[in-house]
C-alpha positions in Angstrom: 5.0 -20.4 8.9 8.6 -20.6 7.9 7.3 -22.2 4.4 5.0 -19.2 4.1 8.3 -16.7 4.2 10.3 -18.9 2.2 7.2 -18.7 -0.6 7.3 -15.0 -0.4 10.6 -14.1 -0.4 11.1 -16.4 -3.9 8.4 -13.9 -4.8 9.8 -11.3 -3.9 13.6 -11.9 -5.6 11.8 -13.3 -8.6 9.7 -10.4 -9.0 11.4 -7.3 -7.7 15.5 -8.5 -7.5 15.8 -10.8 -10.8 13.5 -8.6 -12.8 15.4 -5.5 -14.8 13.2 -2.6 -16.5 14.9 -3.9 -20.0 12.9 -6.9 -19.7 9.6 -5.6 -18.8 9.6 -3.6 -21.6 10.4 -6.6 -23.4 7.5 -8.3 -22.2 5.0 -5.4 -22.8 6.2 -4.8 -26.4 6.2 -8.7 -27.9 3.4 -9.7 -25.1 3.3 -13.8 -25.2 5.8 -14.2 -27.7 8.9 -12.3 -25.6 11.0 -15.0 -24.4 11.5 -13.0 -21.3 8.5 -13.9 -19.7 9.4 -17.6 -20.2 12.5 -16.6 -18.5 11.2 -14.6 -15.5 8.7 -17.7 -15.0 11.9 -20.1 -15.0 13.1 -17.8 -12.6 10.8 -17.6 -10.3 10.2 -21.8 -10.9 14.2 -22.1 -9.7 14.1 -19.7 -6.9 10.9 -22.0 -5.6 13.2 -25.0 -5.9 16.6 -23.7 -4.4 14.7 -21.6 -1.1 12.6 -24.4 -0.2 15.3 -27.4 -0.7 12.1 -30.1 -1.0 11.0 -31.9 -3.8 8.2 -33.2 -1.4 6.4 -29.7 -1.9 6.8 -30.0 -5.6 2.7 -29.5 -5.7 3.4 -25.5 -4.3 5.7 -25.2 -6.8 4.0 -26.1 -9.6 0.6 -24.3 -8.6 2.7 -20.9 -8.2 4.7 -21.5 -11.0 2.0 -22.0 -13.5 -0.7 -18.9 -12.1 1.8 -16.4 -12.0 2.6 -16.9 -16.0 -1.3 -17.1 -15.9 -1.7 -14.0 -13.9 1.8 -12.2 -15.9 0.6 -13.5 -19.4 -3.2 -11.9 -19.0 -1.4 -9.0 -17.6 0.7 -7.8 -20.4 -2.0 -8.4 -22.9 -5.0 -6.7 -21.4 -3.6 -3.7 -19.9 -3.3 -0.5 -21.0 -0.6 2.7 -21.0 -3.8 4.4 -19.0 -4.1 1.2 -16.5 -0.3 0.0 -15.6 -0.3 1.2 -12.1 -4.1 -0.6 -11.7 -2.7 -4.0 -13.2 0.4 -3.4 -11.1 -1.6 -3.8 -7.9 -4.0 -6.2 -9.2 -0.8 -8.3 -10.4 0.7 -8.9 -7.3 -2.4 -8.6 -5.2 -3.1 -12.3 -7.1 0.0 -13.4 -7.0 0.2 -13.2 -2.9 -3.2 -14.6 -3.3 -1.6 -18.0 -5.0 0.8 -18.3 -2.9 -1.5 -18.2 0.5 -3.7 -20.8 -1.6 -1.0 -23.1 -2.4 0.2 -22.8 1.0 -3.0 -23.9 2.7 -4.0 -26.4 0.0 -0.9 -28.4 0.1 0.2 -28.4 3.9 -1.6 -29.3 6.9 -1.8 -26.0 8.1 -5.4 -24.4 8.4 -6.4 -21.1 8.0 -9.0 -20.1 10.9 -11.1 -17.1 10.6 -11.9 -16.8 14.1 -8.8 -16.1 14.9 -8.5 -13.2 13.2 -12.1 -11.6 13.0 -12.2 -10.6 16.7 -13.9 -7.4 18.2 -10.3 -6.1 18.7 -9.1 -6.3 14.9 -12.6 -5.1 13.6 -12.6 -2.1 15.6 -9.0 -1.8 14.2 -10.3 -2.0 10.8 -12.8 0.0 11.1 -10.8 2.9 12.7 -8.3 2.9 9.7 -10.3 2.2 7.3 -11.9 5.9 8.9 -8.9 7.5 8.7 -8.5 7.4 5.2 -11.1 8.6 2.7 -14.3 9.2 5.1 -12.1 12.0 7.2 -11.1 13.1 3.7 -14.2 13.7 2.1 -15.3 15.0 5.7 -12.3 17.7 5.4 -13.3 18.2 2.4 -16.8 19.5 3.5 -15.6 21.7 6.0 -13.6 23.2 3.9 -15.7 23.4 0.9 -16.8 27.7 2.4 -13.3 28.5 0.9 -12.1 28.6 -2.8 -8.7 26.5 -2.2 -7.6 26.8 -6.2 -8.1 30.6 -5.7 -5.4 30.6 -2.5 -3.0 27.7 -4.0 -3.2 30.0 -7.6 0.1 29.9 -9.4 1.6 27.2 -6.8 -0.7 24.4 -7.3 0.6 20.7 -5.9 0.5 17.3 -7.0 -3.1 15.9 -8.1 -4.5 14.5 -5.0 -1.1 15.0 -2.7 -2.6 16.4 -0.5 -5.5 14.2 0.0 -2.7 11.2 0.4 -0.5 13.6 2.7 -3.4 13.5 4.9 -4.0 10.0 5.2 -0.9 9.0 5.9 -0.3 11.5 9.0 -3.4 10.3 9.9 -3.1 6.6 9.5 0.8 7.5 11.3 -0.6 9.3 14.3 -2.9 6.5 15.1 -0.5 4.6 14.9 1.9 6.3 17.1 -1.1 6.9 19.6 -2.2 2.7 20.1 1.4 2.2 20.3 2.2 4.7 23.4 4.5 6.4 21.4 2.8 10.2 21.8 6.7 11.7 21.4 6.3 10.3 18.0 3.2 12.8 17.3 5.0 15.9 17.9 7.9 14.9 15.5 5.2 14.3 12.7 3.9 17.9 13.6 7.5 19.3 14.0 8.6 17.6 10.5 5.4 18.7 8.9 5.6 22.3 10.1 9.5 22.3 8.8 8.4 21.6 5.2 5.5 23.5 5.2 7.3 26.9 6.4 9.5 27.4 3.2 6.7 27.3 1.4 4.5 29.3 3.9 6.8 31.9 4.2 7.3 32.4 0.5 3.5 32.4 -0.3 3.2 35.4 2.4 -0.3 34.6 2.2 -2.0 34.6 5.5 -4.9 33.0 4.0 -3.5 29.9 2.9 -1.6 30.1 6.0 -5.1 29.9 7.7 -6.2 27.1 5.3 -3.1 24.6 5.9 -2.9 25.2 10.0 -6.2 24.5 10.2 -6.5 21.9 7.9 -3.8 20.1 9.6 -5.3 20.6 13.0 -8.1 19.3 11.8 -6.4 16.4 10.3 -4.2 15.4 13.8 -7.2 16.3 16.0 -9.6 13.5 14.4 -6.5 10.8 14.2 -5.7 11.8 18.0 -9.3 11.7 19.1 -9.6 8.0 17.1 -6.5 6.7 18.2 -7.8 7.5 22.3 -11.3 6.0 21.1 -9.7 2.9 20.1 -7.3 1.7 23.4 -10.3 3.1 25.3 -12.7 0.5 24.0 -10.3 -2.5 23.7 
């Protein structure tokens, strides 16, 4: 496991310590042809070299070393100003990828699926995988009767902030809840309730004062009720 950690942090400096704005700008202006992707690649190539101390592993190296100009280099030429944030994900998303590939391939360790596709963690899944965009498009639903644009009019938020707002608390009070931590769930209301009241009491619309409480009700109610599901059938 210790090799594992020692692949990601290299990952991690490489990609997120040794790696200015300057230069990624660089690389998405001259694509293959900016040197400082050969330089970030030699970067993360050294790092490899000096965090695990082994030539004996030389294999890992040199499998991570050559996907992730692979994975960079068809990065930088197929993505768009529209898609960063997508090839973002799907950039390191392959890169931690590689590196649990490289780690299984070329040690003795094996990775065993039964070990981790138990009743327990599928329930687990399952419950926060509920949390997030079923429970939204159910809220969604119920509150479909009322004209939200028309009671948010001329203080409109983020696109979809408060679709992510929700998941989040959600996703936090389960959390809080299989944890035993239930103190936890009243700070989240309490620190929720603090930002929302500047805004609340400026609005001096009891409509949309209506809308949030009940929203967020809502919201805590179905992560509470999960969360109680969950430790009840495990």
């Amino acid at each position: 496991m210790i090799l594992l950690i020692k692949l990601f942090l290299a990952h991690l400096i490489g990609d997120f310590v040794f790696q200015s704005k300057n230069s990624i700008k660089q690389k998405e202006k001259n694509k293959l042809k900016s040197p400082e992707l050969y330089i970030h690649i030699a970067i993360h190539v050294a790092l490899l070299f000096l965090i695990l101390w082994n030539l004996s592993l030389w294999p890992i190296i040199l499998i991570i070393g050559v996907s992730h100009f692979l994975i960079d280099a068809s990065k930088i030429v197929f993505q768009k100003k529209k898609t960063k944030r997508r090839w973002f994900f799907i950039d390191q998303l392959l890169h931690i990828i590689m590196i649990f590939l490289a780690y299984f391939l070329f040690t003795e360790n094996q990775f065993d699926f039964s070990s981790i596709i138990t009743e327990n963690s599928l329930l687990l899944i399952t419950c926060v995988l509920f949390l997030t965009r079923p429970v939204s498009i159910l809220m969604m639903i119920i509150f479909s009767k009322w004209d939200i644009k028309k009671l948010t009019a001329g203080n409109e938020s983020l696109e979809d902030a408060g679709k992510y707002i929700g998941m989040l608390e959600r996703l936090l009070v389960f959390v809080f809840i299989i944890t035993d931590h239930w103190e936890a769930v009243g700070f989240l209301i309490t620190a929720k309730s603090v930002f929302r009241f500047g805004d609340l009491k400026e609005s001096k619309h009891r409509k949309l004062t209506e809308y949030i409480l009940i929203g967020t009700l809502i919201s805590f109610g179905i992560a509470i009720l999960t969360g109680i599901l969950y430790l009840y059938l495990v």
